[in-house]
C-alpha positions as CSV (number, residue, x, y, z in Angstrom):
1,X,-21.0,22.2,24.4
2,X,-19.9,19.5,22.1
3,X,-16.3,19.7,21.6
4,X,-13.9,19.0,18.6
5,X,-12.4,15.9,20.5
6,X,-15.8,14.4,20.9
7,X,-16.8,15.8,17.1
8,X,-13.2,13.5,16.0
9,X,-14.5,10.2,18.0
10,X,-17.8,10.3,15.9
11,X,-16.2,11.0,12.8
12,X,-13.8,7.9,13.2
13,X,-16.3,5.5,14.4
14,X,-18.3,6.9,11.2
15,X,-15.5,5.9,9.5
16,X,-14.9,2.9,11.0
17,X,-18.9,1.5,11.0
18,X,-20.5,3.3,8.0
19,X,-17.7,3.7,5.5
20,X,-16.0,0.8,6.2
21,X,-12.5,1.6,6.5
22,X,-9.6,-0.4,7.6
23,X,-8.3,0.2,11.0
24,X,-5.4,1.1,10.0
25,X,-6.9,4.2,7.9
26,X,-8.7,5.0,11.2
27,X,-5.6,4.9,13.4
28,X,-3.9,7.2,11.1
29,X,-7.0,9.7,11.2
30,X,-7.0,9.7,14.4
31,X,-3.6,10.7,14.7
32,X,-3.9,13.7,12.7
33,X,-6.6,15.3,13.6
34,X,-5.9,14.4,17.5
35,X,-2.6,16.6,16.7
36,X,-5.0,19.5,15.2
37,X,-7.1,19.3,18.2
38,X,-4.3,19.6,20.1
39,X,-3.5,22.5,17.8
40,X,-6.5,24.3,18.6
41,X,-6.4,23.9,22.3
42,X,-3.3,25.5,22.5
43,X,-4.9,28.3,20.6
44,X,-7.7,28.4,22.7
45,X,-10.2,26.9,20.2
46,X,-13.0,24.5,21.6
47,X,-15.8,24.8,19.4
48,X,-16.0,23.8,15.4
49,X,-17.8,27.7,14.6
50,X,-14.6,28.9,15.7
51,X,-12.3,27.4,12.9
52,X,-12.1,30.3,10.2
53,X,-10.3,30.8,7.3
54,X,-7.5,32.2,9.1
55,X,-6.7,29.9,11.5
56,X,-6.5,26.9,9.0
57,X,-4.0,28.5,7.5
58,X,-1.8,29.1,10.5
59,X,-2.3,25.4,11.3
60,X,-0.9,24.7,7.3
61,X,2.0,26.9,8.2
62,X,2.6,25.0,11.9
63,X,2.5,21.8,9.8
64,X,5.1,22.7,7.5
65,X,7.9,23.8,10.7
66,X,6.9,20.5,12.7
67,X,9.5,18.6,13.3
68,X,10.0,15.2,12.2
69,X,10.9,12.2,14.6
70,X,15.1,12.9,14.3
71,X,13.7,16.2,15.6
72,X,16.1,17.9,13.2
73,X,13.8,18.8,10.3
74,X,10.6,19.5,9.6
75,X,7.9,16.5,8.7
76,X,7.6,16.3,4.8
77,X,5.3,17.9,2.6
78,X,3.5,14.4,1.9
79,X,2.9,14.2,5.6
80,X,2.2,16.9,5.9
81,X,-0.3,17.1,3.3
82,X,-1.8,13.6,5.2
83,X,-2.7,15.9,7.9
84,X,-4.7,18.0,5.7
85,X,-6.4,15.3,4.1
86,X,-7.7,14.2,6.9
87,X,-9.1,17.2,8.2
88,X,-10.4,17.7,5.0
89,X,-12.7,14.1,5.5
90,X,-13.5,15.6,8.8
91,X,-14.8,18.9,8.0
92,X,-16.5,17.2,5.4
93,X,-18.5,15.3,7.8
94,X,-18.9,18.5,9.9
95,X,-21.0,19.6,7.1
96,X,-22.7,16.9,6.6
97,X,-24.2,16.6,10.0
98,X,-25.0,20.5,9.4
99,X,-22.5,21.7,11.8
100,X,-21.1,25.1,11.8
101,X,-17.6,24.8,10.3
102,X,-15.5,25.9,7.4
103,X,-15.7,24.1,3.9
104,X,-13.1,21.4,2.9
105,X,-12.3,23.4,0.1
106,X,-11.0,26.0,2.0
107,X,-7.7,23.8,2.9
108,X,-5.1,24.0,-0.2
109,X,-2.9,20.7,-0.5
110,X,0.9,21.7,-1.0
111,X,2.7,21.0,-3.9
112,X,4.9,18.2,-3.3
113,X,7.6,16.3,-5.8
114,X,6.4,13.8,-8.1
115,X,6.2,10.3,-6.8
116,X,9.2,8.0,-7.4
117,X,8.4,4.5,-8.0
118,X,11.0,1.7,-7.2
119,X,10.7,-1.6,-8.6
120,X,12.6,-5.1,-9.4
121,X,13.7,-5.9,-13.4
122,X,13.7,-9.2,-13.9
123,X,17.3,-10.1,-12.9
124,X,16.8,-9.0,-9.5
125,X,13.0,-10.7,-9.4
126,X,14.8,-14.2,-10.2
127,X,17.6,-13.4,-7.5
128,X,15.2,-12.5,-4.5
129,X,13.2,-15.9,-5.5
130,X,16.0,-18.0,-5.6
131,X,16.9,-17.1,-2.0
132,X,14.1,-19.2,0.4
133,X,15.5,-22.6,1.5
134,X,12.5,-25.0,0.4
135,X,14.1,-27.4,2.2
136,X,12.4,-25.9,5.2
137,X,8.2,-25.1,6.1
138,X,9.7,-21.6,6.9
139,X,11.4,-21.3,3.2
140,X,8.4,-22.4,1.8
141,X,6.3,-20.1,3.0
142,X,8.3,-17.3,2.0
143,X,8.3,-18.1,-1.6
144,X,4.7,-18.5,-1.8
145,X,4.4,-14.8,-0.1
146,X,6.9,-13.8,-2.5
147,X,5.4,-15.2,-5.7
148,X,1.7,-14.4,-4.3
149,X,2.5,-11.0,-3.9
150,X,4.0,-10.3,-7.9
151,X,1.9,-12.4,-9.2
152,X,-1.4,-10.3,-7.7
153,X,-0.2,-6.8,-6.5
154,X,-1.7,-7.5,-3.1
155,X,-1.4,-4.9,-0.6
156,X,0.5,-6.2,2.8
157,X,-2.7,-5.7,5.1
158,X,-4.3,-8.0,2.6
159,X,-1.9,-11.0,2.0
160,X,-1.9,-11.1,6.1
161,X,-5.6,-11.1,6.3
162,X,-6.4,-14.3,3.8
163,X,-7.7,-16.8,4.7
164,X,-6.8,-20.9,3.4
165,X,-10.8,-21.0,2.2
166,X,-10.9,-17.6,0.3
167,X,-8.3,-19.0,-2.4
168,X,-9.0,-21.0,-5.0
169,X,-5.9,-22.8,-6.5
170,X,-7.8,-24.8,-9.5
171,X,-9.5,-21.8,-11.1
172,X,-6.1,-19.4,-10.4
173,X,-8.6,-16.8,-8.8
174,X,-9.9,-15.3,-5.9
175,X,-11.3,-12.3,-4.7
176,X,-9.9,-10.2,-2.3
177,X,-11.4,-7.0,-0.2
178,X,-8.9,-4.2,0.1
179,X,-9.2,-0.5,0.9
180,X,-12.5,0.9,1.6
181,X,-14.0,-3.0,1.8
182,X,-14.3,-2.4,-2.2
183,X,-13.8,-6.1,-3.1
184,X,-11.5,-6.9,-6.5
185,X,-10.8,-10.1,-8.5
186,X,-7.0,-11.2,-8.3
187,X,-5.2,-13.8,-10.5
188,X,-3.0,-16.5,-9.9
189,X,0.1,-17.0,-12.3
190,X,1.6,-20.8,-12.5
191,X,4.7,-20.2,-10.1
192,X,2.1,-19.1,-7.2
193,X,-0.4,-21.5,-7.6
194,X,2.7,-24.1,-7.7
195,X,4.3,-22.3,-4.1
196,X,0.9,-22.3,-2.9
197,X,0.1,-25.8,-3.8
198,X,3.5,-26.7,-2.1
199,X,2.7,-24.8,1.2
200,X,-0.6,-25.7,1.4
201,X,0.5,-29.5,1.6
202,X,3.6,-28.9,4.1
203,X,1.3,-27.8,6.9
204,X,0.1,-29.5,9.3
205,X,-1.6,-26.7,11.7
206,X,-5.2,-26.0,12.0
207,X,-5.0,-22.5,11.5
208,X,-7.7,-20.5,9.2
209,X,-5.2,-18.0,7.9
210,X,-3.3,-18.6,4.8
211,X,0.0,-17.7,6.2
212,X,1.5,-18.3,9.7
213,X,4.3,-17.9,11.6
214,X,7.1,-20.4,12.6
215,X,9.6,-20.7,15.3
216,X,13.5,-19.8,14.8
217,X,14.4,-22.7,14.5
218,X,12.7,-23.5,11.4
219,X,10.3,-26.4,12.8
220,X,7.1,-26.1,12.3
221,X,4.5,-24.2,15.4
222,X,1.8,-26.8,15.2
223,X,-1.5,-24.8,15.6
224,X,-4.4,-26.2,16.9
225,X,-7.1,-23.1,17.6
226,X,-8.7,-21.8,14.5
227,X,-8.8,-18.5,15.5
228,X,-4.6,-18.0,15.4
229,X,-3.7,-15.1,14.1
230,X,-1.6,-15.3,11.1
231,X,1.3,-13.8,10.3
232,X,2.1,-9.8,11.0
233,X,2.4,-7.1,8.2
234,X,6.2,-6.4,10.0
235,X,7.4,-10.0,9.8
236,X,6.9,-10.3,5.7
237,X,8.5,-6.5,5.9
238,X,11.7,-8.2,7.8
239,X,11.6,-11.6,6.1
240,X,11.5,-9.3,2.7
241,X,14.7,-7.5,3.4
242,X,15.9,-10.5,5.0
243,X,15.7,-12.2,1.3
244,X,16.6,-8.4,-0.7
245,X,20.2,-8.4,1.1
246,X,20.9,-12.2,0.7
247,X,20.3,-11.5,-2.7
248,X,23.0,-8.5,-3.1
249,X,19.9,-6.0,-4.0
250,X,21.3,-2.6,-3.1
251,X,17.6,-0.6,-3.6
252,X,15.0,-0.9,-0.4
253,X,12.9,-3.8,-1.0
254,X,9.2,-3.7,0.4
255,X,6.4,-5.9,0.3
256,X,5.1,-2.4,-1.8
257,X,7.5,-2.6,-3.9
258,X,6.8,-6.4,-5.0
259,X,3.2,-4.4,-5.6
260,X,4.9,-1.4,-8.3
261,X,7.2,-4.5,-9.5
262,X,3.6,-6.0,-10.9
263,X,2.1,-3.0,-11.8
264,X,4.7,-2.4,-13.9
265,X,5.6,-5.3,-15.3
266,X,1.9,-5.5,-16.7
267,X,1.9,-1.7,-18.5
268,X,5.4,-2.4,-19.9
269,X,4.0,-5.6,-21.4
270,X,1.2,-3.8,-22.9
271,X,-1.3,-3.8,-20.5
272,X,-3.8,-0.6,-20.6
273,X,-3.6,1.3,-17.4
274,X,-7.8,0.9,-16.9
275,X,-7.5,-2.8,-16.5
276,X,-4.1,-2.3,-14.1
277,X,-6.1,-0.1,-12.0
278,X,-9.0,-2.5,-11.4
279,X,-6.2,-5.3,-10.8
280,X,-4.3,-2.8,-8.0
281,X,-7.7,-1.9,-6.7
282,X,-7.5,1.5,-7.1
283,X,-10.4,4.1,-7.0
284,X,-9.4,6.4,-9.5
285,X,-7.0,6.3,-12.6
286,X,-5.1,9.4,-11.0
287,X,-3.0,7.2,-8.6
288,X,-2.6,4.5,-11.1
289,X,-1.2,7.4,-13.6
290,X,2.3,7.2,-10.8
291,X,3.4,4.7,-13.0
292,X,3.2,6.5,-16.4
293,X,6.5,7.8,-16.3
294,X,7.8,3.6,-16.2
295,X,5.7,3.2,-19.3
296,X,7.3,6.2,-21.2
297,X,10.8,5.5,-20.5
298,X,10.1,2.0,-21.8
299,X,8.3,3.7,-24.7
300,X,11.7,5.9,-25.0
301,X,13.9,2.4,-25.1
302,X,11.6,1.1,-28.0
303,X,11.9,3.8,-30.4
304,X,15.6,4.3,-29.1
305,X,15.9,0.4,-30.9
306,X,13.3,0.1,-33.7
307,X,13.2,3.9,-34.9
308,X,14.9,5.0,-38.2
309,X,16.1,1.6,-38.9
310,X,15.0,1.7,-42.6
311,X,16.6,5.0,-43.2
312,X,19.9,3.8,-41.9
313,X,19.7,0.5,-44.1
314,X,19.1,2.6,-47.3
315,X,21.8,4.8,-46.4
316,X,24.1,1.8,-46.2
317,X,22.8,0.9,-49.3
318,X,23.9,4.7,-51.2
């Protein structure tokens, strides 16, 4: 009998081979559903025709009462909704492959808050640039990851993947593979083509990747093997916060948040949300939309300054 752990391991390396999706999006996959097998062992479940109607929603109801990892309340609704999503994919596959099992549809996603979006005004942009010593490689670096990221919404996972040959500092444009391997076009503004220029000249390694990392001390790690890794999604986290509390900046600041910082600053400049989508990468308009709340309170601020300012000068006129 084929069982649902063996069912999951050929739905992730489907993932991983056919649909091409980052590791990362498989790791998280596997997570979930590994906890809904787990789920359904304890219930006594083995076989796919077994899942009903009834049982999903018993597993929805365990989701919402798990508890998080303080152990003193239970995970959120968007993780929890996570979990679903990814059984969702998986039943969906189920069906595909003409195996007896309930239809995606017949999961619900719960309702959950809207989606808060933090972001950096200019003032605080300029302060968190200002902060990297270029009087070191180290410093140097850092600003280029800084101004790379505003200047191109990249995602962490793919600012740490680049490669020195994939970027193109004379045409200000390269192209970049992100989630799903669906590949977008990204633009460079002056001040990261300048950082990059900068950082780009100050190395002295032989390392593919377009950034690496560098000792405490500030000196540069020569590297000689081409095939060094370069530097880790949790070091531009660390050397991000790092810069945000130098600079006084009491909100959370995240290499995600550099990403909303250019999304906005593009609407609120007039961009059209279509062409901010394709520059973020994003599949569908829907989770571009998150930021249409920014737009409208900047919308709000306009009329708040330019509306009803001929009545009011003919009135002073009366």
């Amino acid at each position: 009998m084929t069982t649902i752990n063996s069912l999951i391991t050929d739905f992730l390396e489907y993932m991983e081979i056919e649909r091409g999706s980052a590791l990362s999006s498989v790791a998280n996959y596997d997570r979930y559903l590994r906890r809904f097998a787990g789920y359904l062992k304890q219930n006594q479940v083995e076989a796919p025709e077994k899942i009903d109607k009834e049982l999903l929603r018993q597993y929805h109801l365990w989701l919402h009462r798990l508890p998080d990892a303080s152990g003193k309340e239970p995970i959120s609704k968007v993780t929890a909704n996570y979990h679903l999503i990814a059984l969702r994919a998986f039943l969906k596959y189920l069906n595909k492959r003409d195996i007896t099992a309930p239809s995606p549809e017949e999961i619900e996603l719960a309702k959950t808050d809207e989606r808060q979006i933090s972001f950096l005004d200019d003032d605080e942009l300029v302060l968190l640039l200002s902060k990297p010593n270029l009087g070191t490689i180290q410093g140097i670096r850092d600003r280029a990851i800084l101004d790379l990221l505003f200047s191109t919404g990249l995602r962490i996972s793919e600012l740490t993947n680049l490669r020195r040959d994939e970027i193109d500092l004379d045409r200000g444009e390269f192209s970049v593979k992100g989630k799903g391997g669906k590949v977008r076009v990204v633009f460079l503004d002056h001040e990261a083509k300048e950082s990059l220029s900068r950082y780009l000249s100050s190395r002295q390694d032989k390392s593919e990747f377009m950034f690496i990392s560098y000792g405490h001390s500030n000196k540069s790690e020569i590297r000689m093997s081409k095939s060094e890794s370069g530097i880790t999604p949790r070091s531009v986290q660390r050397m991000i916060h790092k810069y945000a509390r130098m600079a006084g900046l009491t909100k959370k600041v995240t290499p995600h948040v550099l990403r909303h910082s250019f999304a906005t600053d593009l609407l609120m400049s007039g961009a059209d949300i279509r062409s901010v989508q394709q520059l973020l990468g994003h599949s569908s308009i829907t989770t571009t939309q998150i930021y249409t709340h920014v737009t409208d309170q900047h919308l709000a601020e306009v009329h708040q300054a330019f509306h009803g300012r001929r009545r009011n000068s003919s009135q002073d006129k009366v």
